[in-house]
C-alpha positions as a printed Julia matrix, in Angstrom:
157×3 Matrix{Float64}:
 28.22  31.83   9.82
 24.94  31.19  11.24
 22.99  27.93  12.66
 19.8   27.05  13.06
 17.46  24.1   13.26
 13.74  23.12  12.27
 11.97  20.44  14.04
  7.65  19.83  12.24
  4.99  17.42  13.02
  1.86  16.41  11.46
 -0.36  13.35  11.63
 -1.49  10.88   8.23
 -5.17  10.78   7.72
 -7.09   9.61   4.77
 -7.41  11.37   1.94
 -4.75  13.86   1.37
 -1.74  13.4   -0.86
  1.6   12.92   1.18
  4.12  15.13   0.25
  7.73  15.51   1.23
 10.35  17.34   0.21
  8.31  18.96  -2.55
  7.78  14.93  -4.28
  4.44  13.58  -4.74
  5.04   9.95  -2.64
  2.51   7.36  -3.26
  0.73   6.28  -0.33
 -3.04   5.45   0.67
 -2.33   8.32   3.78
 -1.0   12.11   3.35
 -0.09  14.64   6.24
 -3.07  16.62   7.7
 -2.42  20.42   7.81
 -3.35  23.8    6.85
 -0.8   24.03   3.64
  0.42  21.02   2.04
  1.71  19.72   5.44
  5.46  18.93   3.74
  7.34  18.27   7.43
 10.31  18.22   5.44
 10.03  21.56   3.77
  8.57  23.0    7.49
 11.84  22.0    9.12
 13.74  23.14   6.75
 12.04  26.55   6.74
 12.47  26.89  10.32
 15.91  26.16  10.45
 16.61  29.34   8.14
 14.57  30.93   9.57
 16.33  30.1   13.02
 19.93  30.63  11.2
 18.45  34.21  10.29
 17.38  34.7   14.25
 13.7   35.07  13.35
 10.22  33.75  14.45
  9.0   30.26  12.94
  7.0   29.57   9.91
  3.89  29.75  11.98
  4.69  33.44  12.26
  5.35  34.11   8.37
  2.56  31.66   7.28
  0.01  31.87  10.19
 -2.63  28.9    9.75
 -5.32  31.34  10.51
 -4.55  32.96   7.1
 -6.74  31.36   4.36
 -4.25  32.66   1.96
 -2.03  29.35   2.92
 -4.53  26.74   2.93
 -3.43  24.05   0.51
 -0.55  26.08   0.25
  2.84  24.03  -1.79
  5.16  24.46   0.88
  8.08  25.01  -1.43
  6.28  28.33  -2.54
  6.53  29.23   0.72
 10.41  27.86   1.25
 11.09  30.24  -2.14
  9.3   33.33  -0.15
 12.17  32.34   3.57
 14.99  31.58   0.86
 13.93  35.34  -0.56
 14.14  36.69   3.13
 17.7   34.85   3.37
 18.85  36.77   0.59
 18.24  40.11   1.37
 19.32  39.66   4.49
 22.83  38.64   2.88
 23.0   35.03   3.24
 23.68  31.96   1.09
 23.37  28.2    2.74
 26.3   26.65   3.15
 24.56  23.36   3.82
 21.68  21.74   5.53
 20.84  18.12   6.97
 17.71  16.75   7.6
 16.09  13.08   8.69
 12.76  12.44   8.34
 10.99   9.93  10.23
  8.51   7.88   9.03
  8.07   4.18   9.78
  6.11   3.73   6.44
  6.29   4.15   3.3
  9.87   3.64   2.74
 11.15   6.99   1.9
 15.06   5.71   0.42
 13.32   5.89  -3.35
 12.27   9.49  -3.02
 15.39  10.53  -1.17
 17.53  11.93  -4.56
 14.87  13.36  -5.82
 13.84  15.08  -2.53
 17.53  16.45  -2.07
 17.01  18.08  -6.15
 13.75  19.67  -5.47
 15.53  21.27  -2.17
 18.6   22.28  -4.01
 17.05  23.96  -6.22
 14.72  25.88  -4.43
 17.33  26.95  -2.4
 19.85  27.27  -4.45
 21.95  25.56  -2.19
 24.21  22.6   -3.93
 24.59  20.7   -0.03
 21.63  19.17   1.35
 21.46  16.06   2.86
 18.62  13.97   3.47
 18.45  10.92   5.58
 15.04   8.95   6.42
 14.76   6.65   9.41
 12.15   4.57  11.54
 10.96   4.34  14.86
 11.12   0.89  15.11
  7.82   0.82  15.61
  7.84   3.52  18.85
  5.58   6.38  19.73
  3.55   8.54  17.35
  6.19   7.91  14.57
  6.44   4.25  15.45
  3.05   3.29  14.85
  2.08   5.18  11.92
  0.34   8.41  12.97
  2.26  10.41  12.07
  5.89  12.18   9.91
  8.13  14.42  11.64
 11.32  15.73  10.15
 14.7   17.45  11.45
 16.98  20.12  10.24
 19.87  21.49  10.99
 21.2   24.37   8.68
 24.53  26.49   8.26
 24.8   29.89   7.05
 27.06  31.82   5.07
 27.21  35.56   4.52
 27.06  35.73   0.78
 29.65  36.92  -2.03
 29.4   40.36  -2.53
């Protein structure tokens, strides 16, 4: 078994579409960044990537690289969950928590965790969303940052 973890950052402006987890969310702010800016899908990524012992997504996606901008970010998980696989590994699970003090994120959750699975093809991930309480960068609204934490598994031969 292998473990790894995923830690991404960006900050809500005006006029981009906020994405997370691979689902559209409705909201008058979306996450600035060179692809889609998907925190959720970015932490995941990296914690694969981590489980696998490799460099981050920065290194396999480089924002210098016009070929990513606007990129869907669960393209580019399908491309790490390719890497995964010829490497010999299946996930046993992952966990994440997003944090986001608005919009509430608890409507989007099940439908965040089958857009994952599948793109994986992974049946255990776990998503959890939770505020700031109105602390730091998080807190007030600038910004979405998201954990992971991901197991794993050499796979069936």
């Amino acid at each position: 078994m292998r473990i790894g973890i995923g830690y991404d950052v960006h900050r809500l402006v005006e006029g981009r579409r906020l994405v997370l987890g691979g689902v559209h969310i409705p909201y008058d702010l979306g996450l600035l960044g060179h692809s889609d800016a998907d925190v959720l899908v970015h932490a995941v990524m990296d914690a694969i990537l981590g489980a696998l012992g490799k460099n981050d997504i920065g290194h396999m996606f480089p924002d210098t690289d016009e070929r990513y901008r606007g990129a869907d970010s669960m393209d580019m998980l399908a491309r790490v969950i390719d890497v995964m696989e010829a490497e010999g590994y299946a996930i046993g699970n992952v966990d994440c928590c997003v944090v986001a003090q608005k919009p509430k994120l608890a409507p989007y959750i099940e439908s965040m965790k089958e857009e994952l699975c599948r793109c994986c093809r992974a049946h255990a991930i776990n998503i959890k969303a939770t505020t700031e309480e109105g602390l730091g960068f998080t807190g007030s609204g600038e910004g979405i940052s998201a954990h992971a934490v991901c197991l794993l598994e050499k796979a069936p031969d």
